[in-house]
C-alpha positions in Angstrom: 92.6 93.6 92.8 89.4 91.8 92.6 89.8 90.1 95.9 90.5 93.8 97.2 87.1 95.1 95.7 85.4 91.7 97.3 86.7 91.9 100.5 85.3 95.6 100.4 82.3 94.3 99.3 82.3 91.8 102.0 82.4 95.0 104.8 79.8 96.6 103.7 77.3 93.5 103.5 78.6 92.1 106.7 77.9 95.8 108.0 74.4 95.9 106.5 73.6 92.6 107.3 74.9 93.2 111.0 72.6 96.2 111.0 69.4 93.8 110.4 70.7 91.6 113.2 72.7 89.3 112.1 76.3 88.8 114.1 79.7 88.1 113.3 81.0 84.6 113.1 84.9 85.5 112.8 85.8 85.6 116.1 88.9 87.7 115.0 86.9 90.2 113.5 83.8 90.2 116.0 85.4 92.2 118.7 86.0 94.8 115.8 82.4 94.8 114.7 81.2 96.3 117.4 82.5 99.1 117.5 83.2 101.6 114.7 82.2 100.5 111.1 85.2 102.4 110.0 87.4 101.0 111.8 86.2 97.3 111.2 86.5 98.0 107.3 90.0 99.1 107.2 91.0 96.4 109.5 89.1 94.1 107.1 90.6 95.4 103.9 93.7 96.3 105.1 94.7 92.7 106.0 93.1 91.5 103.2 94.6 93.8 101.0 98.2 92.9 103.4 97.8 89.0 102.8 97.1 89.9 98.8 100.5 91.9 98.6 102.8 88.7 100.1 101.1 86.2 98.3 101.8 88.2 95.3 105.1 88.7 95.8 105.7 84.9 96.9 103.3 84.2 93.8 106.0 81.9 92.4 107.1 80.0 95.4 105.5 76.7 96.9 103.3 76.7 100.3 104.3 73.6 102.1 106.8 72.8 99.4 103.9 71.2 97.1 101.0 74.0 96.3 102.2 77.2 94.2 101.4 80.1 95.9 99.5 81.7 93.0 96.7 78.9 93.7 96.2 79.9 97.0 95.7 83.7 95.7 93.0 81.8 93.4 91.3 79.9 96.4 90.9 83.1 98.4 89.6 85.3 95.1 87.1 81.9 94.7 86.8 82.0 98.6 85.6 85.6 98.7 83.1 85.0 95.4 81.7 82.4 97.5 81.3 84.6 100.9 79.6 87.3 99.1 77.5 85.6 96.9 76.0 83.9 100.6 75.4 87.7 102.2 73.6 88.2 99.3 71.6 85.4 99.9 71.4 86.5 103.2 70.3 89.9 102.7 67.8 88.9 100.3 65.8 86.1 103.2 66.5 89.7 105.4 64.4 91.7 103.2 61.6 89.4 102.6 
């Protein structure tokens, strides 16, 4: 759930942030950006929300034969901490 609530978190900065001029640098998710905000956040959280459900449910199966799934669903949770805790930063140098 908590990468859920971060990836929603990571909408709305990227949404605030794009609103002060910054730009997209996914360029799956760029094309989306521009047009509805919306739309781009339940694209965004949808797949998120998608990828969360099938690593869940392969939680106890090996990626590549070697890395347990369940890591991976740790790497994106710590993946996602890191993104947002950066558009903060971001935000902040904005506001200045």
């Amino acid at each position: 759930m908590l990468i859920v609530v971060l990836s929603c978190v990571d909408a709305a900065l990227t949404l605030t942030l794009i609103g002060h001029g910054a730009y997209e640098v996914n360029p799956f998710m760029a094309p989306i950006v521009g047009g509805s905000a919306l739309v781009f956040t339940l694209v965004k959280v949808g797949l998120t929300a998608g990828g969360v459900v099938l690593l869940t449910l392969a939680a106890r199966m090996r990626a590549f034969g070697k890395i347990p799934v369940s890591f991976l669903l740790y790497a994106v949770l710590v993946g996602y901490g890191t993104l947002v805790v950066y558009e903060l930063r971001l935000l902040e140098e904005t506001l200045r």
